[in-house]
C-alpha atoms as one frame of an Amber mdcrd trajectory, in Angstrom:
protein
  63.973  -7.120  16.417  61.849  -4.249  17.518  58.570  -3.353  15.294  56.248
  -0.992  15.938  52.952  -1.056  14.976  51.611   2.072  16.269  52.690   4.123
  18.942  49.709   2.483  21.106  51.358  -1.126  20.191  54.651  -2.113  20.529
  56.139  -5.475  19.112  59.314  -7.181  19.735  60.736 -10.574  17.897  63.766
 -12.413  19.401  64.396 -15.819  18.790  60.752 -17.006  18.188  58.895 -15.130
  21.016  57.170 -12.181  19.609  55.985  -9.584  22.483  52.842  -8.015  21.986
  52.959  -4.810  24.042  49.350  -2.461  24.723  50.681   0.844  25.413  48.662
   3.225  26.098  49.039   3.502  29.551  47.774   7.015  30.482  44.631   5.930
  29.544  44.710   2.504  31.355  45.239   0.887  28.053  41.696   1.565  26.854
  41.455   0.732  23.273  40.676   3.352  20.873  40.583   2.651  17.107  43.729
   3.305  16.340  45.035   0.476  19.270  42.226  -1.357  18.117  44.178  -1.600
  14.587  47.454  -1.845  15.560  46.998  -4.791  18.473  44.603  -6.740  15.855
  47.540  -6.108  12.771  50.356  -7.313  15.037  48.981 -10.344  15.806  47.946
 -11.245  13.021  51.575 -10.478  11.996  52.803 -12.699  15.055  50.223 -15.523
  13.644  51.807 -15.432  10.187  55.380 -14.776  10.620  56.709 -18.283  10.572
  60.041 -17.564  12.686  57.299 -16.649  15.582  56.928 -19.851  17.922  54.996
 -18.063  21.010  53.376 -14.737  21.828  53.408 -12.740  24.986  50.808 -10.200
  25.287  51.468  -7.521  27.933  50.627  -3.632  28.526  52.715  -0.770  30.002
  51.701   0.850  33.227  49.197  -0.136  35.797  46.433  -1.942  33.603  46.472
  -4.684  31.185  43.348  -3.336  29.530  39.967  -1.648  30.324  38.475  -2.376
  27.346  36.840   0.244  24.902  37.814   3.883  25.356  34.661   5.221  26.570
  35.231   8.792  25.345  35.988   7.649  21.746  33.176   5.384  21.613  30.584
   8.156  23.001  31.839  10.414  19.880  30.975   7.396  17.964  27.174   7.104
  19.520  27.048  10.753  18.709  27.745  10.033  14.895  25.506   7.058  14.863
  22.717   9.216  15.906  23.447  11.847  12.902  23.340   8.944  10.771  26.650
   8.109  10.740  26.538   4.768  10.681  27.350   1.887  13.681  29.030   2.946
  16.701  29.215  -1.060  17.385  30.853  -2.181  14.462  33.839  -2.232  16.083
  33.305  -5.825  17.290  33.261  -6.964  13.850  36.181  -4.629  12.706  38.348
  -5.031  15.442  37.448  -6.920  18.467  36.321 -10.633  17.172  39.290 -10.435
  14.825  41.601  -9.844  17.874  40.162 -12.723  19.605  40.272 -15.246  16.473
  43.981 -14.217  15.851  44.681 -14.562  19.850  42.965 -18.215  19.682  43.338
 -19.718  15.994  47.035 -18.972  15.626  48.953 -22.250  15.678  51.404 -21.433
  18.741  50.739 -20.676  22.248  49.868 -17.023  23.960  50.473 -15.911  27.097
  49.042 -12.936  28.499  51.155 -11.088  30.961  48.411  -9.203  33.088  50.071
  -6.356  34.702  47.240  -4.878  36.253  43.513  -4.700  35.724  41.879  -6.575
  32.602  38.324  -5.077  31.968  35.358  -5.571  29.600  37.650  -6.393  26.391
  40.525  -6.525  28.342  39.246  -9.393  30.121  38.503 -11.445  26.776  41.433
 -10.614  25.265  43.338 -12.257  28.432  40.709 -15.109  28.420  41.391 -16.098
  24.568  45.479 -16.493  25.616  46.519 -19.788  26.518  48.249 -19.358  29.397
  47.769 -16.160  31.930  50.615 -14.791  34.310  49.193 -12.378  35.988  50.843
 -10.083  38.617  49.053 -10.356  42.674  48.099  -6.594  42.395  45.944  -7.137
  39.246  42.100  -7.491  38.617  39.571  -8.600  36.453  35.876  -7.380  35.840
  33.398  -7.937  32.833  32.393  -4.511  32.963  29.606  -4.891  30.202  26.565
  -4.929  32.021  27.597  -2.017  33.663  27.472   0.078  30.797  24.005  -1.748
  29.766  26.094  -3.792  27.136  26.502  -7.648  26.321  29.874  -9.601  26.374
  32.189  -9.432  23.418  36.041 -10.543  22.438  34.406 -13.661  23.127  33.985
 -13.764  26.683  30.736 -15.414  26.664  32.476 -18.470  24.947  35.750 -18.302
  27.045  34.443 -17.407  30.626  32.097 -20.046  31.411  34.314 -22.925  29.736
  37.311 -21.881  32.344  34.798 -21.349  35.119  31.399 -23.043  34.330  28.014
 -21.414  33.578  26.979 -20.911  36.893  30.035 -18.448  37.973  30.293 -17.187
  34.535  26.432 -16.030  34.701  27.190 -14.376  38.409  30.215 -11.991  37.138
  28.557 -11.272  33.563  25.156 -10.209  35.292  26.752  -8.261  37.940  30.172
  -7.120  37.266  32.432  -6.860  39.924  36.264  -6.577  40.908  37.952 -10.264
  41.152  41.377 -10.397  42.711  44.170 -12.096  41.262  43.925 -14.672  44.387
  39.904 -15.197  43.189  40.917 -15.499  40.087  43.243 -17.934  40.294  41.029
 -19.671  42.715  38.050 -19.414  39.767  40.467 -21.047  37.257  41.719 -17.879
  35.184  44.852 -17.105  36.147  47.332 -20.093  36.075  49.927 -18.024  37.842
  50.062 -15.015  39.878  53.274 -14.072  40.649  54.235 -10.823  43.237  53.956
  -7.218  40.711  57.103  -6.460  40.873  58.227 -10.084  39.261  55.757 -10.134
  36.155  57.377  -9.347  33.763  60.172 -11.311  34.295  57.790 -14.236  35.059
  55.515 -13.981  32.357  58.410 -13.461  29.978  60.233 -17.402  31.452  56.571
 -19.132  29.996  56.787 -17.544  26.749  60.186 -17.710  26.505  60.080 -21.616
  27.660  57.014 -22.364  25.066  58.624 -20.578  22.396  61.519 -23.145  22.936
  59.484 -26.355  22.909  57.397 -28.561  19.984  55.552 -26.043  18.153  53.955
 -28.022  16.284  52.189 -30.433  19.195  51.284 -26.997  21.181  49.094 -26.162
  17.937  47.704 -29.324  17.632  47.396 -28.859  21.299  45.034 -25.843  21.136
  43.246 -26.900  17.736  42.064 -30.360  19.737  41.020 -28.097  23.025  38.757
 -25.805  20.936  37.463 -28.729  19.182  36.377 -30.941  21.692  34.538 -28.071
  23.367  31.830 -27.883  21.054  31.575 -31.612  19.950  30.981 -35.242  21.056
  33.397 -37.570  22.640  33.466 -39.295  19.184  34.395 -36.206  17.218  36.762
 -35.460  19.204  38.652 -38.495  18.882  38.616 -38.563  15.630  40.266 -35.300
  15.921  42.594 -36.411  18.532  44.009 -39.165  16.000  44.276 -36.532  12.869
  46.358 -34.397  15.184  48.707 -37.281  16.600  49.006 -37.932  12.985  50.432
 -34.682  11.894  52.426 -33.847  15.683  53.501 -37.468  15.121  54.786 -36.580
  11.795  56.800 -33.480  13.064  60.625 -33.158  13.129  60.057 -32.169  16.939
  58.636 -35.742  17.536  61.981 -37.254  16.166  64.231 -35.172  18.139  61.898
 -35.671  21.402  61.928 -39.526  21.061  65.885 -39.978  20.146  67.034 -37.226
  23.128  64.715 -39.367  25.673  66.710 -42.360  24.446  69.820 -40.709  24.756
  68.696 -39.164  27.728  69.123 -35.782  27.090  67.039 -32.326  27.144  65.477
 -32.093  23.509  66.677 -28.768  21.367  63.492 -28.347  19.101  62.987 -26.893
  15.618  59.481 -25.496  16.031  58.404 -27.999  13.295
């Protein structure tokens, strides 16, 4: 079923895999306001709609994303400076809802990274789950070099994939990384030849989007978690999400097609 949000975002739902498509791609898939709208509405949509079990984020043409569309957002200095009120807002508005929707929603993303991911870009590819990401594509922070400060929560997700240390280095001066360094760095988890990406990227959606849905939620709920508290906490947390993935139809089906030794068709619930 094909949906489309705007003409700068394009969604698709078949059989539980929603794909989230960026398309603006004669402007590298900068993100004006009206992408900004559409990419945050359709995955929120993606987030509610229960017959969604897994999201693939992607872009059309030769970028993933470059982050804000400068040339919108130096109109939008201009009307901040006639008093017309907060050329920045748009990280409230649009950006850290993006993010939250990309990270809180209980089933896995993948980001398909077709070519380079920059400034927002990058976080919005750092907040997915998973990351395909084709050999010819790159990533850079960017936001230094515009004399900004990391949003779409890249200074949470960056230096908890990388560590502080390497995190600090590309935030304070913003460079190119290659696919091969970034796999090497611990962002990509795959980087498959350009031509093969989509097809690629579209086989780990398509295979998450067929498994437990349920214990992939839990999954990311108990990651988040035990990043920000103690061992303690986060076994606690550990045993109220067994509880409830334990609970699942999807845990039935998994345990009686191991006994009968065969490959488990699940329900998403």
């Amino acid at each position: 079923m094909a949906d489309t949000m705007a003409d700068t975002v394009l969604m698709d739902v078949s059989d539980g895999l929603a794909t989230i498509t960026i398309n603006r791609p004669d402007a590298m898939n900068a993100m004006n306001t009206e992408a900004k709208v559409a990419l945050r509405d359709a995955l929120r949509k993606a987030a509610d709609d229960t017959a969604v079990r897994a999201v693939l984020l992607t872009a059309t043409g030769r970028a993933f994303c470059v982050g804000q569309d400068l040339k919108e957002h130096v109109s939008k200095l201009a009307e901040a400076a006639s008093g017309g009120g907060n050329a920045l807002s748009t990280v409230q508005e649009h950006y850290n809802p993006i993010v939250r929707a990309l990270t809180e929603m209980e089933k896995p993303v993948v980001a398909g990274v077709n070519g380079v991911a920059a400034g927002a870009g990058f976080g919005f590819a750092l907040a997915a789950d998973y990351r395909v990401v084709a050999d010819t594509a790159a990533f850079n922070t960017s936001f230094a070099g515009v004399a900004l400060t990391a949003d779409s929560g890249v200074s949470w997700t960056l230096p908890r994939l990388i560590g502080q240390s390497r995190a600090a280095d590309l935030l304070f001066f913003p460079r190119s990384i290659t696919a091969q360094e970034a796999f090497d760095l611990g962002i990509a988890n795959k980087v498959v030849p350009a031509a093969d990406l989509a097809k690629e990227a579209a086989a780990v959606a398509r295979a998450l989007a067929d498994g437990p849905t349920v214990a992939y939620a839990s999954l990311k709920a108990s990651m988040a978690y035990g990043a920000a508290h103690t061992l303690q906490e986060a076994l606690e947390k550990e045993d109220e999400l067994q509880t409830r993935a334990g609970a699942s139809q999807d845990h039935t089906i998994a345990v009686r097609a191991f006994l009968a030794k065969e490959r488990p068709k699940y329900l998403g619930r």
